[in-house]
N, CA, C and O atoms as a Maestro MAE file, in Angstrom:
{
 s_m_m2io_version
 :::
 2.0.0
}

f_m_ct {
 s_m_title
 :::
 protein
 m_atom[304] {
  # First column is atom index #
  i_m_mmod_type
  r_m_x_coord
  r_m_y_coord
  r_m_z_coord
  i_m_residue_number
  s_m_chain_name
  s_m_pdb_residue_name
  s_m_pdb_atom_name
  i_m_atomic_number
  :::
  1 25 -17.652 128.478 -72.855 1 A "UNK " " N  " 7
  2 3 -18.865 127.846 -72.373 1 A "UNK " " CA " 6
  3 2 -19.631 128.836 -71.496 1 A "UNK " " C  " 6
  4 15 -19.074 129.717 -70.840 1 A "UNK " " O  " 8
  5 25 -20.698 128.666 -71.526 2 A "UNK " " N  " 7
  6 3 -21.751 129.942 -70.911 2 A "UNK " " CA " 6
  7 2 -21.995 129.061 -69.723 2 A "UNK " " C  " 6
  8 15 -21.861 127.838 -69.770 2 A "UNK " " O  " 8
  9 25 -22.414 129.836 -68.485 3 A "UNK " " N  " 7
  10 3 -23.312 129.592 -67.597 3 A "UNK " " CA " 6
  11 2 -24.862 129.259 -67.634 3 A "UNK " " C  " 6
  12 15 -25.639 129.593 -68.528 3 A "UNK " " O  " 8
  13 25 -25.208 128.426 -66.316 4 A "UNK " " N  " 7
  14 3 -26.344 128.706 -66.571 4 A "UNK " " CA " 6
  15 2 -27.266 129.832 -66.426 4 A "UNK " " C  " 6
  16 15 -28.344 129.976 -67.003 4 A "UNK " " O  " 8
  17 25 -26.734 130.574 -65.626 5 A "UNK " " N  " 7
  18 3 -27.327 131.661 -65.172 5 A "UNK " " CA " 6
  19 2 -26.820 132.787 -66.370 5 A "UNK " " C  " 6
  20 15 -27.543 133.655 -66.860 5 A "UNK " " O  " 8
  21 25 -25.515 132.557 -66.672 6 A "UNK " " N  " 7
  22 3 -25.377 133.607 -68.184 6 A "UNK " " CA " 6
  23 2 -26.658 133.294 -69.154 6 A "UNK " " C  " 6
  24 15 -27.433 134.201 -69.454 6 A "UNK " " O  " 8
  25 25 -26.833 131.945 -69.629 7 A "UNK " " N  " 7
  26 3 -27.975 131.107 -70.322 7 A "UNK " " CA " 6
  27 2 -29.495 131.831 -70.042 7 A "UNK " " C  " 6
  28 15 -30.348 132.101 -70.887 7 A "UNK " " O  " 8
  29 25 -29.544 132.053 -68.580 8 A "UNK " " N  " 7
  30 3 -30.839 132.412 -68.540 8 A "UNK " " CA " 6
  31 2 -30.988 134.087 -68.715 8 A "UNK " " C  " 6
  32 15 -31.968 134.616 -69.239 8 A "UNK " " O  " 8
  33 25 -29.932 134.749 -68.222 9 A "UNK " " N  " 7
  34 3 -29.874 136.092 -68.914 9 A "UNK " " CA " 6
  35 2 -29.733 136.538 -69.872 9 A "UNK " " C  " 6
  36 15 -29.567 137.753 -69.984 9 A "UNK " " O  " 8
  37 25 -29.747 135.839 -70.748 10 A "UNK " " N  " 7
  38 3 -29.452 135.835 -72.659 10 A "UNK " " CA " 6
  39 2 -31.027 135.358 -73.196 10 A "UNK " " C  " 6
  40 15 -31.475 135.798 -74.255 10 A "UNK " " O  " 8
  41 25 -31.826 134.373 -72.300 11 A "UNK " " N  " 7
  42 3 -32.510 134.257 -72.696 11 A "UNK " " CA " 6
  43 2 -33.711 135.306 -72.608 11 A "UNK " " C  " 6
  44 15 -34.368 135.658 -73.588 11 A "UNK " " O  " 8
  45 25 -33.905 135.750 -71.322 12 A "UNK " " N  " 7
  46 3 -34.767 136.455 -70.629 12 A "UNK " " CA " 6
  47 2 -34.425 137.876 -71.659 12 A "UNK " " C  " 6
  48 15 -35.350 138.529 -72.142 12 A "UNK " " O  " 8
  49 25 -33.155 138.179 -71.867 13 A "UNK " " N  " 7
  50 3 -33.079 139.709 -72.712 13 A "UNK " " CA " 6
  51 2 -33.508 139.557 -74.163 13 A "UNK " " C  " 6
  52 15 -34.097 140.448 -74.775 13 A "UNK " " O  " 8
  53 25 -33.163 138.323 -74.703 14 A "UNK " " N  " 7
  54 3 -33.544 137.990 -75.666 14 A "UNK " " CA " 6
  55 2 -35.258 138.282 -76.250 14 A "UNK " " C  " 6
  56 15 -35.772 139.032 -77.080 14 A "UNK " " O  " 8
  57 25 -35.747 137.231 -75.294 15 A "UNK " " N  " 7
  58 3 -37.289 137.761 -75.292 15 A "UNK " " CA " 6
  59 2 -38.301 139.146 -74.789 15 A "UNK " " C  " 6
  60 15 -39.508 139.356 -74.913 15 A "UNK " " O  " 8
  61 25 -37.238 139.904 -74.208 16 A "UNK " " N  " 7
  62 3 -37.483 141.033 -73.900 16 A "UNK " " CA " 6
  63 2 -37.028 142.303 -75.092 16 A "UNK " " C  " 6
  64 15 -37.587 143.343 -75.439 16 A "UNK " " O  " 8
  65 25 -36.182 141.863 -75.358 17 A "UNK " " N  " 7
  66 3 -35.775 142.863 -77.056 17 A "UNK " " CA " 6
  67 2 -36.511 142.468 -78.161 17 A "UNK " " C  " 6
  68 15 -36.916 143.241 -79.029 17 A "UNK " " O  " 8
  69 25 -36.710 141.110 -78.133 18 A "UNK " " N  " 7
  70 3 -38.455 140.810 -79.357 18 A "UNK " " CA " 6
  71 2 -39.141 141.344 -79.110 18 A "UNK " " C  " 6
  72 15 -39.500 142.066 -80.041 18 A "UNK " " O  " 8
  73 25 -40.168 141.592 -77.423 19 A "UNK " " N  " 7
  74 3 -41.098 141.896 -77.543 19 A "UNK " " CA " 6
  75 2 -41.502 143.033 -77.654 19 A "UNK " " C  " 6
  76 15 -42.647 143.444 -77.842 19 A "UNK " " O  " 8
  77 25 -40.306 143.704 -77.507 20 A "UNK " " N  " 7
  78 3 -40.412 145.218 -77.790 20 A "UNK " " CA " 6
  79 2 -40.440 145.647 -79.333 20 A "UNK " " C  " 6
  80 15 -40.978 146.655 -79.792 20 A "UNK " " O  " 8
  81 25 -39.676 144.566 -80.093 21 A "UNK " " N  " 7
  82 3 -39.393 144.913 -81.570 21 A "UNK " " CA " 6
  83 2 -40.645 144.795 -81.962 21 A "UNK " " C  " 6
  84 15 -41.174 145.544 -82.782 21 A "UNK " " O  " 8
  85 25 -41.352 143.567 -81.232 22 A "UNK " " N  " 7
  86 3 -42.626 143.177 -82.354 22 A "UNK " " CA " 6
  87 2 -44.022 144.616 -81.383 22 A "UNK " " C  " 6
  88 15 -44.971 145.183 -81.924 22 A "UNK " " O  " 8
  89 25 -43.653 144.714 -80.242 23 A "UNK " " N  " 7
  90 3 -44.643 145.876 -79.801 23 A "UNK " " CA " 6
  91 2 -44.743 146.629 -80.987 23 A "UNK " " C  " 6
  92 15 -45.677 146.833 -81.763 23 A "UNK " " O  " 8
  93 25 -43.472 147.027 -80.948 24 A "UNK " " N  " 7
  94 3 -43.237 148.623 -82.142 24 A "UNK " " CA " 6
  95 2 -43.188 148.351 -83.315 24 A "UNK " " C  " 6
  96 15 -42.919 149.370 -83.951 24 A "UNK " " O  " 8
  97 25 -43.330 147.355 -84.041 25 A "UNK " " N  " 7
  98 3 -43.904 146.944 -85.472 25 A "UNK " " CA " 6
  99 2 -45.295 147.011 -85.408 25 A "UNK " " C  " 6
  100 15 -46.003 147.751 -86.091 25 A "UNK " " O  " 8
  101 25 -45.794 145.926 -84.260 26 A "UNK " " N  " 7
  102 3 -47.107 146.273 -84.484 26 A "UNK " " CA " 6
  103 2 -48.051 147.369 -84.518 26 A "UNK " " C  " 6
  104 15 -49.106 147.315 -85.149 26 A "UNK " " O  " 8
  105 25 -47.658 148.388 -83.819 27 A "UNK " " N  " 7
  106 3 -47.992 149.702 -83.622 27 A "UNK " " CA " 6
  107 2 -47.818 150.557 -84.796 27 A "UNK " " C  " 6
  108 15 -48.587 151.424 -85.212 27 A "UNK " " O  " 8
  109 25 -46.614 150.156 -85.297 28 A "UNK " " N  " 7
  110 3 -46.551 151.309 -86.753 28 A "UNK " " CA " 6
  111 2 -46.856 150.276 -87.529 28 A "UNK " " C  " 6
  112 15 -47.098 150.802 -88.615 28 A "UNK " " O  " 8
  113 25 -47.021 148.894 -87.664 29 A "UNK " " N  " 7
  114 3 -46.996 148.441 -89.277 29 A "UNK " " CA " 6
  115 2 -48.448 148.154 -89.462 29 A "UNK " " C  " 6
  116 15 -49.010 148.563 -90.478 29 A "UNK " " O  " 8
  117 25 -49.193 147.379 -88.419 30 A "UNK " " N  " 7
  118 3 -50.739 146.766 -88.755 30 A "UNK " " CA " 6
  119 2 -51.474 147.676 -89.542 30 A "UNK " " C  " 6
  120 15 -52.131 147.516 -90.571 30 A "UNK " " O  " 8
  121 25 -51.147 148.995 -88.612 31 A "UNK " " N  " 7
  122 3 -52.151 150.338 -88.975 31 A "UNK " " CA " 6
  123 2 -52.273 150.517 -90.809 31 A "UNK " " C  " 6
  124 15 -53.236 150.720 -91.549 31 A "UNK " " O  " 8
  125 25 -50.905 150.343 -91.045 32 A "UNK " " N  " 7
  126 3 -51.043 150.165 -92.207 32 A "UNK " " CA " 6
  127 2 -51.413 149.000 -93.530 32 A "UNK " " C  " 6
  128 15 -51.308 148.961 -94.756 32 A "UNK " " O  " 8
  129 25 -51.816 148.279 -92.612 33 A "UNK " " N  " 7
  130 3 -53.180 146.936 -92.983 33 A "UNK " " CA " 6
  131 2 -54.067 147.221 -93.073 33 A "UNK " " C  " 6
  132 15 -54.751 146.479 -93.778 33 A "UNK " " O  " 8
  133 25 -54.691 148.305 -92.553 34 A "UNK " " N  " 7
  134 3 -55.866 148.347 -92.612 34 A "UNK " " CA " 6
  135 2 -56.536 147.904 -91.090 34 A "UNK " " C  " 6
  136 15 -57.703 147.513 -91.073 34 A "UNK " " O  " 8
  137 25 -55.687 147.988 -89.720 35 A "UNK " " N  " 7
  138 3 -56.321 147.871 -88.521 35 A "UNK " " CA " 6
  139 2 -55.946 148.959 -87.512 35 A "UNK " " C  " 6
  140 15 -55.050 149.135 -86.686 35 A "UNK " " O  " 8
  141 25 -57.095 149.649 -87.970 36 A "UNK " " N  " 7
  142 3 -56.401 151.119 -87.413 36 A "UNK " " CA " 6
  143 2 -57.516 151.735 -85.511 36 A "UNK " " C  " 6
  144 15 -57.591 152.696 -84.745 36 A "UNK " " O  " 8
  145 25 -58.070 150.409 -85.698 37 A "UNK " " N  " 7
  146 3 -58.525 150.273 -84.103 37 A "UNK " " CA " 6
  147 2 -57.376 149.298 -83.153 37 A "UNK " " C  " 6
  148 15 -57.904 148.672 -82.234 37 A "UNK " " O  " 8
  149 25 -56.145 149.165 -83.283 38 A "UNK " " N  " 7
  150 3 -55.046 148.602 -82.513 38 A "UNK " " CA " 6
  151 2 -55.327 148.952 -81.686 38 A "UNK " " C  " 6
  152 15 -55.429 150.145 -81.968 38 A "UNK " " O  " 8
  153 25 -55.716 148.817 -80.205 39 A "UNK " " N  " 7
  154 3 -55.332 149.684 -78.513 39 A "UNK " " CA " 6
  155 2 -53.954 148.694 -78.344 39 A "UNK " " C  " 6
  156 15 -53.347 147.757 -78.862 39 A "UNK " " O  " 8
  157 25 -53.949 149.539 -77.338 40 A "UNK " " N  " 7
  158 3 -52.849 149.115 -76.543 40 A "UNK " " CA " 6
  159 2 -52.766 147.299 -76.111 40 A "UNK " " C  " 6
  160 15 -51.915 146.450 -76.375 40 A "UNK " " O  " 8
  161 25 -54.027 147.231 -75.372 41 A "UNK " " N  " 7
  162 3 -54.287 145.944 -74.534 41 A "UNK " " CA " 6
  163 2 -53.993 144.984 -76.309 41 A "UNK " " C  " 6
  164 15 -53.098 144.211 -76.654 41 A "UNK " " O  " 8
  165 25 -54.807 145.343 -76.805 42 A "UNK " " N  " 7
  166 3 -54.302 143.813 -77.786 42 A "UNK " " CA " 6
  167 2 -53.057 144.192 -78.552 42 A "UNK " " C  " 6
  168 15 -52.231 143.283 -78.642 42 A "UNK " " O  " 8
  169 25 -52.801 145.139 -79.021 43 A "UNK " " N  " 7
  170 3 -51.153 145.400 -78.844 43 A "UNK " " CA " 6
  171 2 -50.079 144.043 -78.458 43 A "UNK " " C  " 6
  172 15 -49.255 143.311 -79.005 43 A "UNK " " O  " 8
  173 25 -50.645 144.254 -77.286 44 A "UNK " " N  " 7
  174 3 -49.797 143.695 -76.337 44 A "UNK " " CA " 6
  175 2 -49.975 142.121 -76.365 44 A "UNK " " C  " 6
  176 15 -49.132 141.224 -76.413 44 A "UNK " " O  " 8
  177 25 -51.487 142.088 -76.314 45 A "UNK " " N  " 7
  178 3 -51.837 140.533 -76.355 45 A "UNK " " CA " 6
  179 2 -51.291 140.011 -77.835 45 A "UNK " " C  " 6
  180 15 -50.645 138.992 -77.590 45 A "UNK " " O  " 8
  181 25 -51.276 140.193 -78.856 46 A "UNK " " N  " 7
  182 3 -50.367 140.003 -80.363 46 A "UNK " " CA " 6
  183 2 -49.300 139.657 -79.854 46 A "UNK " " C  " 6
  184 15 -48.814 138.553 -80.102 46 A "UNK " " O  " 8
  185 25 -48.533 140.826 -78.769 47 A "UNK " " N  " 7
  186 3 -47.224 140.531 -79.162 47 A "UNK " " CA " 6
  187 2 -47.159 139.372 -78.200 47 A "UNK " " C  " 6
  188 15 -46.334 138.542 -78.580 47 A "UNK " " O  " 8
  189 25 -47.719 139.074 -77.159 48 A "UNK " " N  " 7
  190 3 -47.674 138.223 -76.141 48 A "UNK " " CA " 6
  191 2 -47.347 137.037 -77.102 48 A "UNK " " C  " 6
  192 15 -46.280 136.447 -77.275 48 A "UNK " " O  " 8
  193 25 -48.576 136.857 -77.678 49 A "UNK " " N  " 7
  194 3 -48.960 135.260 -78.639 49 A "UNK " " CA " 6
  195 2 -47.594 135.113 -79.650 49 A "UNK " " C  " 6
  196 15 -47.067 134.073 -80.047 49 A "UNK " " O  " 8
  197 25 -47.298 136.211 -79.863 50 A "UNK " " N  " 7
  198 3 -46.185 135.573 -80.898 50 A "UNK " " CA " 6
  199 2 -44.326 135.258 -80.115 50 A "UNK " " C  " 6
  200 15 -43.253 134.688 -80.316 50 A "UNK " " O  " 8
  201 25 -45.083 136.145 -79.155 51 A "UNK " " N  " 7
  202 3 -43.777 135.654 -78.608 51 A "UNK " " CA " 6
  203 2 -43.960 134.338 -77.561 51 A "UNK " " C  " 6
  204 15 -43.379 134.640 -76.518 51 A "UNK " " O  " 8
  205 25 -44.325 133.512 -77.495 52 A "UNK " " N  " 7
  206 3 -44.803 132.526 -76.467 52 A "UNK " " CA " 6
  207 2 -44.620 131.490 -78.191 52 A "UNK " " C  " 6
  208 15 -44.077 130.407 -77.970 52 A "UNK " " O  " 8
  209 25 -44.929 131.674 -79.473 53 A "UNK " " N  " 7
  210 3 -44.373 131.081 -80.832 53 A "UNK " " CA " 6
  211 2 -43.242 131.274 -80.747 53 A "UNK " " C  " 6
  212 15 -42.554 130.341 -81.161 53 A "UNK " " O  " 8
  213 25 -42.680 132.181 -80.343 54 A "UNK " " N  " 7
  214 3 -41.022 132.303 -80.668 54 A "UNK " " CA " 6
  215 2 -40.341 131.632 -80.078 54 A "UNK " " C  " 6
  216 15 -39.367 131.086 -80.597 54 A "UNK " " O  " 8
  217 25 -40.689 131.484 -78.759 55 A "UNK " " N  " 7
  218 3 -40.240 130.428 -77.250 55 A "UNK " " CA " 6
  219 2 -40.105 129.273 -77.897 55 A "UNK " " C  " 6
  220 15 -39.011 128.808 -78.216 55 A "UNK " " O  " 8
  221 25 -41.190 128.746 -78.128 56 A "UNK " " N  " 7
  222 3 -41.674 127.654 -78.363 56 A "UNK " " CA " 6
  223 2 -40.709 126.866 -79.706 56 A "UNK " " C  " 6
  224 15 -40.304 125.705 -79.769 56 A "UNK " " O  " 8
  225 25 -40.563 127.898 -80.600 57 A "UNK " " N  " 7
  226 3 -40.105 127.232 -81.724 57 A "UNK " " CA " 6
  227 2 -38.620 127.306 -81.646 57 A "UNK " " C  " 6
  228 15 -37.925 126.493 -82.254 57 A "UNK " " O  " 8
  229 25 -38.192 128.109 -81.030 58 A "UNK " " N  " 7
  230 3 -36.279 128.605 -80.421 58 A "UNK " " CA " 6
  231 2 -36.657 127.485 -79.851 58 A "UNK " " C  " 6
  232 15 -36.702 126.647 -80.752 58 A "UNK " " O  " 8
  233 25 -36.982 126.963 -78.749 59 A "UNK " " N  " 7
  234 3 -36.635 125.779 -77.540 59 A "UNK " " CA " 6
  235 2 -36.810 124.688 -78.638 59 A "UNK " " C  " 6
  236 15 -35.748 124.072 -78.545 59 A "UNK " " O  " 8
  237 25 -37.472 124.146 -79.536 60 A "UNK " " N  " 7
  238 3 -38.109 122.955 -80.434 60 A "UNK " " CA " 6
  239 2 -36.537 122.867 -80.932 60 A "UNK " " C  " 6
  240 15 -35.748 121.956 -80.682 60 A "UNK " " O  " 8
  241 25 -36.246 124.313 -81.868 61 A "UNK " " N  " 7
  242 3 -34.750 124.099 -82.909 61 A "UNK " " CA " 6
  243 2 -33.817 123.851 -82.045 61 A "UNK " " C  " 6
  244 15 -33.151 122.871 -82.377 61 A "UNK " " O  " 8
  245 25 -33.357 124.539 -80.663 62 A "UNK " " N  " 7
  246 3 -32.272 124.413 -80.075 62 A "UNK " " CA " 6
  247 2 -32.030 122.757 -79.593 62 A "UNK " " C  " 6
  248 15 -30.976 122.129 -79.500 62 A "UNK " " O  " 8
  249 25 -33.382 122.348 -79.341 63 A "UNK " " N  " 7
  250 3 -33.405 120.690 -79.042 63 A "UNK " " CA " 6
  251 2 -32.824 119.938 -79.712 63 A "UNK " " C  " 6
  252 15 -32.205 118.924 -79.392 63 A "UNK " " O  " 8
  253 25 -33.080 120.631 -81.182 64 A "UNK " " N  " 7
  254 3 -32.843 119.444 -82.035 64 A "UNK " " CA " 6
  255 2 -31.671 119.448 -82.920 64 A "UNK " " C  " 6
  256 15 -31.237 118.566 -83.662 64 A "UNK " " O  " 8
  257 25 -31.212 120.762 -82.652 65 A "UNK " " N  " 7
  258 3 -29.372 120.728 -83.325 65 A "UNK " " CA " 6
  259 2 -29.026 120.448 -81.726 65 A "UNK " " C  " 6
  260 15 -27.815 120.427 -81.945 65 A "UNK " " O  " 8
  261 25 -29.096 120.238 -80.430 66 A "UNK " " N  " 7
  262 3 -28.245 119.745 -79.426 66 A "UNK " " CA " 6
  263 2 -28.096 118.375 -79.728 66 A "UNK " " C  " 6
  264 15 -27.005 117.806 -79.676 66 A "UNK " " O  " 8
  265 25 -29.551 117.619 -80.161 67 A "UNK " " N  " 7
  266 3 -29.444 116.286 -80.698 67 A "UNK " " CA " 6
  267 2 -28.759 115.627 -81.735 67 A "UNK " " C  " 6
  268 15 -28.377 114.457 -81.724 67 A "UNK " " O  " 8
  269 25 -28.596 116.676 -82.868 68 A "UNK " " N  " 7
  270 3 -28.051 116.318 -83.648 68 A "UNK " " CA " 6
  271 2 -26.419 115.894 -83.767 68 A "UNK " " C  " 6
  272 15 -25.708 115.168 -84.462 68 A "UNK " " O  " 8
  273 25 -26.299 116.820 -82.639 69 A "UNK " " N  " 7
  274 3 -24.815 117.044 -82.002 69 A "UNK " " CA " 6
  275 2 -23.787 117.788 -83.071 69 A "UNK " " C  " 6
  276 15 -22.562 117.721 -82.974 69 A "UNK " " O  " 8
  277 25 -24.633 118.644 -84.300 70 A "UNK " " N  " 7
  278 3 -23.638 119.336 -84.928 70 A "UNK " " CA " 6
  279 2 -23.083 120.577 -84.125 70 A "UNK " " C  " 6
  280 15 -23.540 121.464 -83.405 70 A "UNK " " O  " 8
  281 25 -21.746 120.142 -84.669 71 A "UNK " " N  " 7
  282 3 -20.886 121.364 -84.324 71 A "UNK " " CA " 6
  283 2 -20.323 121.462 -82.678 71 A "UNK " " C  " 6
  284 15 -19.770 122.449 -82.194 71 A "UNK " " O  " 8
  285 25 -20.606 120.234 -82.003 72 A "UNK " " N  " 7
  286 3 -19.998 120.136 -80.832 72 A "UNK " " CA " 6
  287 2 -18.805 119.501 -81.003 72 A "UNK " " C  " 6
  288 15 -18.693 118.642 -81.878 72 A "UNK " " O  " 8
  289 25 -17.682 119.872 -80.126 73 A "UNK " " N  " 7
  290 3 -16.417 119.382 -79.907 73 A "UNK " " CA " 6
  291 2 -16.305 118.297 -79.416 73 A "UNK " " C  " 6
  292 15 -15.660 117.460 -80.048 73 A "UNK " " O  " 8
  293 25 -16.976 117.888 -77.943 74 A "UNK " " N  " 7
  294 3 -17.444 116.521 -77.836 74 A "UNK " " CA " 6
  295 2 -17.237 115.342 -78.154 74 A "UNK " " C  " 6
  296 15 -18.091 115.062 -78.995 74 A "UNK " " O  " 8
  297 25 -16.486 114.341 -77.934 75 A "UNK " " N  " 7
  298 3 -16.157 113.041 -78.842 75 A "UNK " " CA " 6
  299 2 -16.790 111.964 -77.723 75 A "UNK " " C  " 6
  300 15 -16.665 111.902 -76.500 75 A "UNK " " O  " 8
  301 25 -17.316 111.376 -78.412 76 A "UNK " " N  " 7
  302 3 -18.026 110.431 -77.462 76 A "UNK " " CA " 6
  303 2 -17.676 109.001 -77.941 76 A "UNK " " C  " 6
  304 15 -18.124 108.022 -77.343 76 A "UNK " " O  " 8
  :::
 }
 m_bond[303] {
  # First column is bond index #
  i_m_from
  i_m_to
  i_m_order
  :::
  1 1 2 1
  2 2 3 1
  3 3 4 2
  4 3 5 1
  5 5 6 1
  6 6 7 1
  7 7 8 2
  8 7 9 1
  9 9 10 1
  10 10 11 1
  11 11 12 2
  12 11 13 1
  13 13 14 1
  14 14 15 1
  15 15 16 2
  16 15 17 1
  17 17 18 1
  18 18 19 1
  19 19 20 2
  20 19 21 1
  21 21 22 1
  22 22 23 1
  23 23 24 2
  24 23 25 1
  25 25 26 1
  26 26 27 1
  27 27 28 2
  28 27 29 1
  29 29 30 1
  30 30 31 1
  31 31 32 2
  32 31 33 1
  33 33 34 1
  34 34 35 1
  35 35 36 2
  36 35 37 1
  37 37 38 1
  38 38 39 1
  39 39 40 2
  40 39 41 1
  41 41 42 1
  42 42 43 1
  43 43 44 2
  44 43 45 1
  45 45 46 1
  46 46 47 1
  47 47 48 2
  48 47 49 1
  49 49 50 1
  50 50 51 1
  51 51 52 2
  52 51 53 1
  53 53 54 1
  54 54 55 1
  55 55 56 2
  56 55 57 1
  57 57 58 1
  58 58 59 1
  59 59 60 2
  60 59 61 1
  61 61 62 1
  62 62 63 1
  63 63 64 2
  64 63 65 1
  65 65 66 1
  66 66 67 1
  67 67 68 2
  68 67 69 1
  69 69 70 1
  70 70 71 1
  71 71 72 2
  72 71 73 1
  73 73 74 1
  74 74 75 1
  75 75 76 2
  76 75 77 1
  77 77 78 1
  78 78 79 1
  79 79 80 2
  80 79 81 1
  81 81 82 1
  82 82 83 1
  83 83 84 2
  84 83 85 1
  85 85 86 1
  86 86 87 1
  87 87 88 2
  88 87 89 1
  89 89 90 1
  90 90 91 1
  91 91 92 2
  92 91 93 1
  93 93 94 1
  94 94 95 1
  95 95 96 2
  96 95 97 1
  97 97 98 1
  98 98 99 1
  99 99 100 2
  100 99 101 1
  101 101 102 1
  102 102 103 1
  103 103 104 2
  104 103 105 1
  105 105 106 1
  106 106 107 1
  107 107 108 2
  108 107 109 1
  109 109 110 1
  110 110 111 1
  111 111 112 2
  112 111 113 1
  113 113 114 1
  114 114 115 1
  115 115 116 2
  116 115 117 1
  117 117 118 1
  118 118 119 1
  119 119 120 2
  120 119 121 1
  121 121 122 1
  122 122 123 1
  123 123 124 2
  124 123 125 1
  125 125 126 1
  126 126 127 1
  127 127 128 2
  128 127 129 1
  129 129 130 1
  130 130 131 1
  131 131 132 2
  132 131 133 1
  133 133 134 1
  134 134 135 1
  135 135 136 2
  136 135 137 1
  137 137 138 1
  138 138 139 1
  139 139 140 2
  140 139 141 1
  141 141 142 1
  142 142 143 1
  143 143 144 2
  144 143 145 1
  145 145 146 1
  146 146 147 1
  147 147 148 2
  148 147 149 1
  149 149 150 1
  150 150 151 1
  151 151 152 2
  152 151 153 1
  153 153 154 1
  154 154 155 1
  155 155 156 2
  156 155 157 1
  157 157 158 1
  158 158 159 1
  159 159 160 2
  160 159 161 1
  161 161 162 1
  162 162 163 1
  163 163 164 2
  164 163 165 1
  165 165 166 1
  166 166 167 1
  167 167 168 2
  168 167 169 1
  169 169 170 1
  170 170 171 1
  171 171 172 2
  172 171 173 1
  173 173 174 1
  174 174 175 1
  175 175 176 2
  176 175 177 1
  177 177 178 1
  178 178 179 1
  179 179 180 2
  180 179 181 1
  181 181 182 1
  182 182 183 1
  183 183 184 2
  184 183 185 1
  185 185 186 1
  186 186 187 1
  187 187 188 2
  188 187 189 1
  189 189 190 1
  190 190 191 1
  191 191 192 2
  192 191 193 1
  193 193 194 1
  194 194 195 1
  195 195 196 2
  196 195 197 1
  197 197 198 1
  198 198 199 1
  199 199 200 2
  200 199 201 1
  201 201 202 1
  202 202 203 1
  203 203 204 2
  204 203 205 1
  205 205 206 1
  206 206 207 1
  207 207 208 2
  208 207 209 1
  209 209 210 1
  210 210 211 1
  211 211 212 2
  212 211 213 1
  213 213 214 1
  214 214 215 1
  215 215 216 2
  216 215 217 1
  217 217 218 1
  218 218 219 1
  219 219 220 2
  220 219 221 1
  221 221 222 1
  222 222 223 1
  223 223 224 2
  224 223 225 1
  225 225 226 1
  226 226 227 1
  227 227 228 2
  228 227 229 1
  229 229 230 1
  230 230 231 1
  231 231 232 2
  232 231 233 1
  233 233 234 1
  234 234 235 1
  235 235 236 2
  236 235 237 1
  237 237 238 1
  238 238 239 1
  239 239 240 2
  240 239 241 1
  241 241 242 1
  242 242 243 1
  243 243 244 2
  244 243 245 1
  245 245 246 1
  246 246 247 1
  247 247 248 2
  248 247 249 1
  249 249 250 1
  250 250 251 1
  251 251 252 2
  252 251 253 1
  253 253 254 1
  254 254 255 1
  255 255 256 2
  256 255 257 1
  257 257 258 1
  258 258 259 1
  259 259 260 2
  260 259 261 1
  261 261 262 1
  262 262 263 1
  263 263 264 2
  264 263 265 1
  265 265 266 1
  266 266 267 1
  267 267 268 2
  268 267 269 1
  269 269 270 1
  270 270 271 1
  271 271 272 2
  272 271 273 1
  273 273 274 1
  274 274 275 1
  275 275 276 2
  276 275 277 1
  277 277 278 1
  278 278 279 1
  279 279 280 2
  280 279 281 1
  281 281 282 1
  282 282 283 1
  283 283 284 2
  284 283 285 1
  285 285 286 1
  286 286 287 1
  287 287 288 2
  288 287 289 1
  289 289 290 1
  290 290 291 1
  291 291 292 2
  292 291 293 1
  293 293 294 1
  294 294 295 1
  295 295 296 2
  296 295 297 1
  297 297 298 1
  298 298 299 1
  299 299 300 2
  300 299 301 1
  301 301 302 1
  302 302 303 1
  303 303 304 2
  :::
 }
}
């Protein structure tokens, strides 16, 4: 069983190793879309937005397999 504070350091690194993955995709992959005016600042703002989607949709799924109660040991 994890902590909460383990919990929140898994989470916090978590979203910190995305946003770096999706920084550095976006930087090498868009360009090759055809958006080869990327700066930095929206760079960043991209990766912001998708990661604030990622939050969002991790916290939505994790809700709803806790609800579901698969795969807990738990007997109620």
């Amino acid at each position: 069983m994890q902590t909460k504070l383990g919990s929140i350091a898994e989470a916090w690194a978590n979203i910190a190793v995305g946003f770096a993955i999706n920084f550095s995709a976006n930087w090498l992959i868009l360009p090759l879309f055809g958006f080869h005016t990327l700066t930095l600042r929206n760079n960043f703002l991209i990766g912001m937005l998708y990661t604030v989607i990622s939050l969002v949709r991790s916290y939505i799924l994790r809700r709803w397999f806790n609800g579901l109660k698969f795969g807990n040991s738990e007997k109620h």
